[in-house]
N, C-alpha and C positions, 0 to 999 in steps of 0.2 A: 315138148311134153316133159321130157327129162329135167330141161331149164329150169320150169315153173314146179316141177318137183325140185329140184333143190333150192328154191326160192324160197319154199314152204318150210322147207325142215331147217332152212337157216330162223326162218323167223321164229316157226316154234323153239329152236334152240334157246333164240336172244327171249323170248317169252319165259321158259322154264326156267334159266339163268336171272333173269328178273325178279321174279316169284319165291326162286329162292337165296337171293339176295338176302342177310342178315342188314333186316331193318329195326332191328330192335335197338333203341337207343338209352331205355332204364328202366330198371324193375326195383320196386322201392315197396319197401325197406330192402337195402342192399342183402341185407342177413337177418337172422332171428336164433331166438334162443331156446331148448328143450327145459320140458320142465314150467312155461310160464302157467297162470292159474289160469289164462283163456286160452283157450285151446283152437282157435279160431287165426287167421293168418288171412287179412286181404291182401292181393300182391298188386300193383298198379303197373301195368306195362306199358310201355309209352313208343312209341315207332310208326313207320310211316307203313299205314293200313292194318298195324298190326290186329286190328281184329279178323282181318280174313284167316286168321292162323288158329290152330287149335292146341291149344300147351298139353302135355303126357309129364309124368315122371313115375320112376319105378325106386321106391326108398320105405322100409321098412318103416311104419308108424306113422304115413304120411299121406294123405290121400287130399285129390283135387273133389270138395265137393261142387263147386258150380262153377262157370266161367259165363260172366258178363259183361254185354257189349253197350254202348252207351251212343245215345246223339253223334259224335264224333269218331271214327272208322281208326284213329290212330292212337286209342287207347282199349285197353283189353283188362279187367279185373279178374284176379285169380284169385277164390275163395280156397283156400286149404283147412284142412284138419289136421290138428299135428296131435298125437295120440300122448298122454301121460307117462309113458313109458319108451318113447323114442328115443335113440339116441343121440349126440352128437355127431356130426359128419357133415359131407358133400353129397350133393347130387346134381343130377341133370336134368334142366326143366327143356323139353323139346318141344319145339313150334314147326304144325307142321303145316302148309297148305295141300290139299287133297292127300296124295300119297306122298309127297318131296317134305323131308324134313328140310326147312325152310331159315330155320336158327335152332341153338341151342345155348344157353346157360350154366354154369354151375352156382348154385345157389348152397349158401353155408348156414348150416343150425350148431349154434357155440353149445358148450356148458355152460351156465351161469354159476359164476363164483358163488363157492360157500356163504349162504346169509344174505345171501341177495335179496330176497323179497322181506327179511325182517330186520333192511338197513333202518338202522337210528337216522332219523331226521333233526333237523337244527331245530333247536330248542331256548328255554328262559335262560337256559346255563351256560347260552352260546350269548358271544358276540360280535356281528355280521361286517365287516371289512367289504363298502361298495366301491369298486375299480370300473372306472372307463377303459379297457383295454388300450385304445389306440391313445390313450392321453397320460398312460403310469408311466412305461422305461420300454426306451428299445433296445430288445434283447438281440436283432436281429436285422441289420438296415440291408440284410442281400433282401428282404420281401416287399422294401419301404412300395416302389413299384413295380408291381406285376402283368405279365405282359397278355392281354385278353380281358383285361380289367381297365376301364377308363381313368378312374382319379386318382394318380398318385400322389407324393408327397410334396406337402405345401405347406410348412411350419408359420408361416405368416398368414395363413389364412385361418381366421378362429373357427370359419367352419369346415375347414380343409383335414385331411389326415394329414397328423402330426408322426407315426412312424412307430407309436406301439406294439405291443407283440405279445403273444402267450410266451415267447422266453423270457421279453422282460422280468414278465412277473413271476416267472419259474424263478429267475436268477436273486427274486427280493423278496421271497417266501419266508426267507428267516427275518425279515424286517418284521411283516402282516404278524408272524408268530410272539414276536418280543414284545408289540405293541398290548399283546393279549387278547388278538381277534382269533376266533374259533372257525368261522366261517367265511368264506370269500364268495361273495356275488359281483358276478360281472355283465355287465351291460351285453347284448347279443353276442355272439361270438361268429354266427354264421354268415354265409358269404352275401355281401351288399354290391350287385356289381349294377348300380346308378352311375349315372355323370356326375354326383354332384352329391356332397353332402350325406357321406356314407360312414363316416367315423364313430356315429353314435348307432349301425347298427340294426334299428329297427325295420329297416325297408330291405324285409330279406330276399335273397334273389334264386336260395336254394338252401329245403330245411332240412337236407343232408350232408350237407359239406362247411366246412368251417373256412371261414376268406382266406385268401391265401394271404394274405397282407397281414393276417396276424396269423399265422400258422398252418396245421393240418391237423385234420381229426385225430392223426395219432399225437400230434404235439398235446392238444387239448386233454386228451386221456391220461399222458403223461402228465402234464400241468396236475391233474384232480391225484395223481398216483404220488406226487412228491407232496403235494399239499396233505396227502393225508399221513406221510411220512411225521410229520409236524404238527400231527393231531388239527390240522384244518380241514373242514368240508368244504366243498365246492358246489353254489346255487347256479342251477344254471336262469337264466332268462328267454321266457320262454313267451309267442308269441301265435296267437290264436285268430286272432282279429283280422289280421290282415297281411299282406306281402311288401315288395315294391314292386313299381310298375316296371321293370326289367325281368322280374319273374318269367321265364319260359313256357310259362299258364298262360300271361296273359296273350303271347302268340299264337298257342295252342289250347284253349279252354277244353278240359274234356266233356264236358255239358253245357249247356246255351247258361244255366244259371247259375255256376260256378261262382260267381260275384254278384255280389247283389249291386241294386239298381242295373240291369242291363250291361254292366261292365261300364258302366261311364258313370263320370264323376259328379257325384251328389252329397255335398256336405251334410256332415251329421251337426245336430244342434246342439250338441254335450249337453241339455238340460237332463243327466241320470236321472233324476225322482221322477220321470213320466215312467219309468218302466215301474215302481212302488206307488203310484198316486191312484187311490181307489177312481179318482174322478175323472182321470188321463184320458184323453181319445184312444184312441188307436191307433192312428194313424203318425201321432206323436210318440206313440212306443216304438213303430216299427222304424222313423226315420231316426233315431237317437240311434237302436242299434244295425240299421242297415246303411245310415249315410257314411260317406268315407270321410276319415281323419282331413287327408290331404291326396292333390291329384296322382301324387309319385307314392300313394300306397292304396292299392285298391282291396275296398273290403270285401273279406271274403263271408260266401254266404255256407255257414254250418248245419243248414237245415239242411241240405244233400249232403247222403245217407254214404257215399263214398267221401266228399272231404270230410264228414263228421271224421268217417273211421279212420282217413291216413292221418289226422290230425291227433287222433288217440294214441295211433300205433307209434307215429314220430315219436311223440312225448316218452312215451314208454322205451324205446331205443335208446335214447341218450342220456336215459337214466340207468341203463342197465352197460350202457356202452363205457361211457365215463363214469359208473361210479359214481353217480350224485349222492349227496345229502339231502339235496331240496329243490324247489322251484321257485322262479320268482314268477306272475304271469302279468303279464304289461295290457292293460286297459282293459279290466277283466270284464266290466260289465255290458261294455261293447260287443262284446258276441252273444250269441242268438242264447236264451236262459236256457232251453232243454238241451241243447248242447252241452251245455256249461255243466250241468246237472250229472249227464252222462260219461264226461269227459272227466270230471274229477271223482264221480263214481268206480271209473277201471283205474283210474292210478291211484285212488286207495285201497281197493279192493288186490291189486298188484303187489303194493307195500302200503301196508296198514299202518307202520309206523313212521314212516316218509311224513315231511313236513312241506306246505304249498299253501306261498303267501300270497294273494290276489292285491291287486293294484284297482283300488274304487277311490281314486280320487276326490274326498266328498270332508267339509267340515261336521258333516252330523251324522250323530252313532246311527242316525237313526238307519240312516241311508248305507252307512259303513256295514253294521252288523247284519244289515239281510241277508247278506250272503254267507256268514261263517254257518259252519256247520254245526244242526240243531237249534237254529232260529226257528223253526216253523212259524211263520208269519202269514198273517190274515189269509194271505190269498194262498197260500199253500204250496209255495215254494218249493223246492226239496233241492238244498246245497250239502255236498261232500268236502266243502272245502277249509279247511281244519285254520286258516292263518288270516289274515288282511294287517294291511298299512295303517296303522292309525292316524291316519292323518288329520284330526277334530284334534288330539293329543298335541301336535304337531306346531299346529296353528295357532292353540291356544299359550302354548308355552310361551312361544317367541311372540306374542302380544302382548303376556302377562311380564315377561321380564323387564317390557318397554314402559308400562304405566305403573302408577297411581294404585294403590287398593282401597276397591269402593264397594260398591254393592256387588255390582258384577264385574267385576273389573281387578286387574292386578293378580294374586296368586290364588284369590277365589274363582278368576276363570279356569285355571287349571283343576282349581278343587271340582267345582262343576261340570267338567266333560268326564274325570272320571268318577263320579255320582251315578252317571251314564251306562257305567260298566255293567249295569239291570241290563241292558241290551241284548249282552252280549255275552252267549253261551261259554264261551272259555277268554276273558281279557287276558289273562296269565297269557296267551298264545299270539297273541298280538305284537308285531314289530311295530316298536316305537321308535323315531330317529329325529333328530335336529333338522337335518336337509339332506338331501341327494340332486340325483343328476338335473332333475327338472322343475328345481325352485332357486330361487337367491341362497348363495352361500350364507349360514347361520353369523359368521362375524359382520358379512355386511349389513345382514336387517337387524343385526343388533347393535348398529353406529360403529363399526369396530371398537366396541367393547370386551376386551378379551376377560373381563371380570363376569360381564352376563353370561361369555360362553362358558367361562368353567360353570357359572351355576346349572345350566343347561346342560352339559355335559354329566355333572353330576345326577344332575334328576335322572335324565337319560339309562345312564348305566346303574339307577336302584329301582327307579320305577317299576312296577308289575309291567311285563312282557318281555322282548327282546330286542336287545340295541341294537340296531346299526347305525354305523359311521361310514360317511361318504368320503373317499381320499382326498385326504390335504388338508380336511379340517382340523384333525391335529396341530397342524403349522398355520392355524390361522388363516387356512387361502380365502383370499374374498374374489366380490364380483362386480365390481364398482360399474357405477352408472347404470341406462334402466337395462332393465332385465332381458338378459342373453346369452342364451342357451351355449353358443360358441365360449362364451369369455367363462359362465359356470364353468363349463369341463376344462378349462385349462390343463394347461400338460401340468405335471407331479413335478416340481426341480429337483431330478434325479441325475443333475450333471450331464442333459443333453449337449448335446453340441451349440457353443454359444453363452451356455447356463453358466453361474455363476455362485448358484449355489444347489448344494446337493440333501435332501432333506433324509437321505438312509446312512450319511455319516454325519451329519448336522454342520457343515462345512457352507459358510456364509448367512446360515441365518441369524435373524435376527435374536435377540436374548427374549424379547419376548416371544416367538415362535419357538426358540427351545424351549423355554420354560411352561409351553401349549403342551407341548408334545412331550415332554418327562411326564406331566400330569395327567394325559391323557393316559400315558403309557401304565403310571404306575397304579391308577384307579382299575383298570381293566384288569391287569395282573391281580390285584385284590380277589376283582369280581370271580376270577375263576375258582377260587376257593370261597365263594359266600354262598354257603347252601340256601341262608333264608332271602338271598336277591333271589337264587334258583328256583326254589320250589315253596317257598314261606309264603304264606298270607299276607296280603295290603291292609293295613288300618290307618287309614289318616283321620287329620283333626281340620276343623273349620279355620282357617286362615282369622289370623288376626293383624293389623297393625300391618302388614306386610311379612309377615314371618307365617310360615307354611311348616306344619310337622308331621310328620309320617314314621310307617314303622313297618318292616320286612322284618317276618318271625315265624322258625318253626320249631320242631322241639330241641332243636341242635344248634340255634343260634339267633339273634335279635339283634337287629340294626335300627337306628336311631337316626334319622335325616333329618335337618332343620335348615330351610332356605331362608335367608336374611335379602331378601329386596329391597332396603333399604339405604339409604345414605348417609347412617352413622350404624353402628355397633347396637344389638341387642342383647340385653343377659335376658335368658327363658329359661323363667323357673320350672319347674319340671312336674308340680305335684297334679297339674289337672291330665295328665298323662298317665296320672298310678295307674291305670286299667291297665294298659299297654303295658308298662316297665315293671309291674310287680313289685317282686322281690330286690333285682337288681340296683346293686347302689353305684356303681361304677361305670363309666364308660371311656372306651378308648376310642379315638381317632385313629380311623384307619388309613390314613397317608401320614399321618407327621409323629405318630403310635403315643400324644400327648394322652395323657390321665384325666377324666374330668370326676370330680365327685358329685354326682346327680342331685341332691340336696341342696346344694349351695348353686345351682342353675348353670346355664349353660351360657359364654360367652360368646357371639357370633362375630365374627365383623362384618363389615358392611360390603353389600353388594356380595356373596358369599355362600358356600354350601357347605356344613358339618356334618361329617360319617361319623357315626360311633359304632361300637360295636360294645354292646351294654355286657357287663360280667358280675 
């Protein structure tokens, strides 16, 4: 009898020691901050069964309005209220089953720095510096491979990691600043832990933590705190749509419908206009944005009402965490619209003055502009989202640089996309660029012509909106043969191991890639002082002949652009312009500070771009 009595209290023992076992493995968002304008805090608990458990806390200003248990027993949602007047500190969030406090927590609420929610966003007066991390400079080859992470370093594999780092680019921040970029956007920064093909980023594996192959959350913070040392902002990229398939969801979903299509893999059809086509099925709306990109990234479904919200709250973290300026969002229109709607609703509502560029991949405004905010369009849409890629701008340059001017053809196609700008509620707000990470480098679809890239460049950095430059196009990097993604992002020659030449002392390049990158350098430097690139009005003129005029003007300053497409020299006499130029009889070149007297016309040479700055 005695036996089976302590038989019993051994096993109730090994029971209650079980029970209360600390199974809790993450509560996310790790922290949060007092003072934000929603007042509202979902907490995500993740642990094995932890919803048998019941969370307490006792903290001044803070209270548990509900706790929700979901399809899956080993996640737990903790609704808090965090009161307007709370203070910073710690507490303890306690999980208890029955009477056994079973785990416990300390969970941190910061101060958020002075100005936090009425941070300046990047703007026309900015110009955006786009860096592959693992592909600029390695600041740090102790992280090249890291041990619980599969793919280390593999420099001969184009789509291998190359050994990048947030120190690198901590260490060349005074380069990005000289060059005359204001803003640095960086391809994802968070942790990719696939087999295979993780250097670019987008197949994240955790949207809290920063890979350790390029650093740690506090290096990142660091990186945006010296950047802004040097008057540069820092974009984060930010992704909405979907994960990689290493993601620790996809082992543990906490709802059956966490991803859409069933969690298995079903291609999306990229045709975007099914979602704006009055005459669209439906069922072609829903698989454009529920089919998955690719099988190593599964999409996630933002109609449930908990990933909408961790998906808010993240964004909101690592903007308050690091100090951004802005956001970039990668395949925007891919995720679910009333998501999309809500989701850029609280982070401008957060920061009203914060700037958030959306990625819509599309040649026409038409499909472009649906989404900036205050389109109100037919069907009645409703976007928050203040910025887009122009990519119709984009397309049409680097076609128009390559032909002939005809009807529609030549630097009339450029005229013509921005004629477009009816579209679109704010174009001034628009990032405009040559290339980035996921097109042919601008030298090579221009034949390596480094005469069309300066034209390009030029238009670039006067046109209405905001430049970005993707690295290396300064020096000319191209992408020879067909198009691949690997060979685009090449590493930066920043005197790798091996390298031969270095492009942050100019040590073996070639004279023509110096002579890229002084011009690049010294145009941009211009730009920061050009209030009417900044904030002036657009007035351009009909192309003729191949010669393209325009004019950035406001009451403090008037600039004069004139592109020559052509393959001898033009003089352009200047009087079908008097609307534009007025009074002003002079004009200076603002790279080579030449005189020109506007009456006796303007000499261009061929294949070419002329700044004036009219006096």
């Amino acid at each position: 009898m005695i036996r089976h009595w302590l038989a019993a209290l051994v096993l109730g023992l090994c029971a209650a020691q079980a029970v209360a076992a600390d199974r809790i493995e993450r509560i996310e968002p790790m922290s949060w901050w007092v003072g934000m304008k929603h007042d509202r805090l979902q907490l995500m608990v993740h642990g094995e069964r932890v919803a048998d458990f019941e969370p307490s806390l006792q903290y001044a200003g803070v209270a548990i309005e509900s706790v929700e248990r979901v399809a899956n027993p080993n996640y737990l949602f903790v609704n808090l209220r965090i009161a307007p007047d709370t203070k910073p500190g710690e507490f303890s969030i306690d999980f208890r089953h029955g009477r056994r406090k079973a785990a416990s927590r300390t969970y941190v609420l910061h101060a958020r720095e002075p100005g936090s929610a009425q941070r300046a966003g990047f703007g026309p007066e900015d110009a955006i510096y786009l860096v592959m991390p693992d592909r600029f400079a390695n600041g740090d080859p102790s992280n090249d491979t890291v041990k619980g992470l599969r793919e280390g370093l593999d420099r001969s594999e184009p789509f291998g990691r190359h050994g990048g780092d947030l120190q690198g680019i901590v260490n060349h921040l005074d380069y990005v600043a000289d060059m005359g970029f204001t803003q640095l956007w960086l391809n994802p920064v968070l942790e990719n832990a696939q087999s295979s093909i993780t250097y670019h980023g987008y197949a994240i594996t955790d949207f809290y933590k920063v890979d350790p192959r390029l650093g740690t959350n506090e290096s990142y913070r660091q990186l945006s705190a010296e950047a802004r040392k040097r008057g540069i902002g820092l974009i984060k990229d930010v992704v909405l749509n979907h994960c990689g398939s290493e993601h620790w969801w996809m082992r543990d979903p906490p709802t059956p419908d966490w991803f859409n299509m069933g969690g298995k893999f079903v291609p999306t059809h990229h045709v975007r206009e099914a979602l704006q086509d009055p005459h669209a099925a439906e069922t072609d709306r829903v698989d454009f944005t529920d089919g998955w990109f690719v099988e190593t990234m599964p999409d996630m479904n933002q109609r449930n009402p908990y990933l909408a919200t961790y998906l808010i709250q993240n964004t909101l973290w690592w903007i308050e965490y690091a100090d951004l300026s802005g956001l970039r969002i990668d395949t925007y229109p891919y995720s679910d619209r009333g998501f999309l709607t809500e989701w850029s609703r609280r982070v401008m509502e957060e920061y009203p003055d914060i700037n958030v560029v959306g990625e819509e991949w599309s040649g026409s405004p038409v499909t472009v502009s649906y989404w900036q905010r205050g389109r109100n369009p037919a069907d009645g849409y409703v976007s928050y989202l203040p910025s887009l890629f122009d990519f119709p701008l984009h397309e049409a340059v680097l076609q128009a640089l390559k032909e002939k001017d005809d009807w529609g053809t030549g630097m009339r196609r450029i005229y013509r996309v921005l004629a477009a700008d009816a579209l679109y509620p704010d174009p001034y707000n628009l990032v405009v660029f040559p290339d980035n990470h996921d097109v042919n480098r601008m030298f090579t679809v221009l034949d390596d012509r480094a005469d069309l890239q300066r034209m390009a460049v030029a238009f670039f950095a006067t046109i209405r909106g905001i430049p970005q430059v993707f690295y290396g196009t300064e020096i000319l990097m191209a992408s020879p043969g067909p198009e691949n993604y690997g060979v685009i992002r090449s590493g930066f020659p920043v005197g790798w191991a091996g390298d031969t030449r270095n492009a942050f002392t100019g040590k073996g390049l070639s004279a023509a890639e110096r002579s890229m990158q002084d011009y690049t350098r010294q145009l941009l430097q211009w730009r920061r002082t050009a209030s009417a690139v900044h904030d002036g009005k657009l007035t351009h003129y009909v192309p003729f002949e191949g010669v393209y005029v325009y004019f950035r003007h406001n009451d403090a300053q008037k600039v004069m652009v004139i592109l020559n497409n052509n393959d001898e020299s033009r003089t352009v006499g200047t009087q079908r312009f008097g609307e534009t130029i007025g009074t002003a009889a002079r004009g200076t070149d603002v790279l080579s500070k030449q005189g020109h007297e506007l009456a006796k016309g303007i000499t261009v040479p061929a294949r070419s771009a002329t700044i004036l700055e009219l006096n």
